[in-house]
VMD Tcl script that draws the C-alpha trace (Angstrom):
set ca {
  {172.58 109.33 95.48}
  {174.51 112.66 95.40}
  {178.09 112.02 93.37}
  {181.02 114.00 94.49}
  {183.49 115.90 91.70}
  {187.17 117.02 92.50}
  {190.35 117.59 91.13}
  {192.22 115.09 89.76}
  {194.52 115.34 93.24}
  {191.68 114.27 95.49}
  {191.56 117.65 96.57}
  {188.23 119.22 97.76}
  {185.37 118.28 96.17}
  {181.74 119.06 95.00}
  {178.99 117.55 96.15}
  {176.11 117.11 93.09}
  {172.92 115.68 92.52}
  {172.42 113.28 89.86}
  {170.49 116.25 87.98}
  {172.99 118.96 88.42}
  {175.06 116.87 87.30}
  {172.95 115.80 83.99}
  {172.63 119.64 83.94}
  {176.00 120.62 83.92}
  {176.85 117.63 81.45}
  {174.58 119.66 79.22}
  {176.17 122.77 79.32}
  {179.46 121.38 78.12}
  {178.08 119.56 75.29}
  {175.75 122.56 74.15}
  {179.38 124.44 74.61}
  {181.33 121.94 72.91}
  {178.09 122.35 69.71}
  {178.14 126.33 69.90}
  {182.04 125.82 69.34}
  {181.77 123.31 66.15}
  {178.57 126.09 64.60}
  {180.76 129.01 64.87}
  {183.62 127.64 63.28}
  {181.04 126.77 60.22}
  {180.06 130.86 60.40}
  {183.37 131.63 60.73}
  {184.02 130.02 57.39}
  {180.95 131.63 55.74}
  {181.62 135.16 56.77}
  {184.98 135.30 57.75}
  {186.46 138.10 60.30}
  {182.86 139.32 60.84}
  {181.49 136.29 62.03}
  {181.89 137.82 66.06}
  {180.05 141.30 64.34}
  {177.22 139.41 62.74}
  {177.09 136.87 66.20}
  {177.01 140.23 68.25}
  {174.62 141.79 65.91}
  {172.19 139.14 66.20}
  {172.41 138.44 69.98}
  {171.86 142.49 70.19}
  {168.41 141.78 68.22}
  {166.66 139.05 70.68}
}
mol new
graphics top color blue
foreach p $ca { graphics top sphere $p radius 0.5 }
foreach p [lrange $ca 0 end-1] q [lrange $ca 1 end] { graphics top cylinder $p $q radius 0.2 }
display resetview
C-alpha cells in the first residue's frame, strides 16, 4: 500500500511506495551519520577538514 507524505497543514501531498519510502528514510539517516563523522574530522584537522573532504572526494 502506497503511503502519502505532506506538510504538516494537510496541504498537497506525495504519494510513496513503501520502498521509496524505506529509501528516502535512508538517505536521512546516512545524512544525519555523514553529519556526526565530519564533526569527528573537524576536530582532528580543524579548518581544513572541508580541504582534506574535497581533496579526497577529488581522488575517487
Amino acid at each position: 500500500m502506497n503511503e502519502v507524505l505532506g506538510d504538516e497543514k494537510g496541504n498537497g501531498g506525495i504519494i510513496l511506495n513503501p520502498q521509496a519510502l524505506e529509501l528516502a528514510k535512508r538517505i536521512v539517516e546516512l545524512d544525519l551519520q555523514r553529519d556526526a563523522v565530519f564533526e569527528q574530522l573537524i576536530v582532528l584537522v580543524g579548518e581544513r577538514a572541508y580541504e582534506l573532504l574535497r581533496a579526497v572526494q577529488n581522488q575517487g
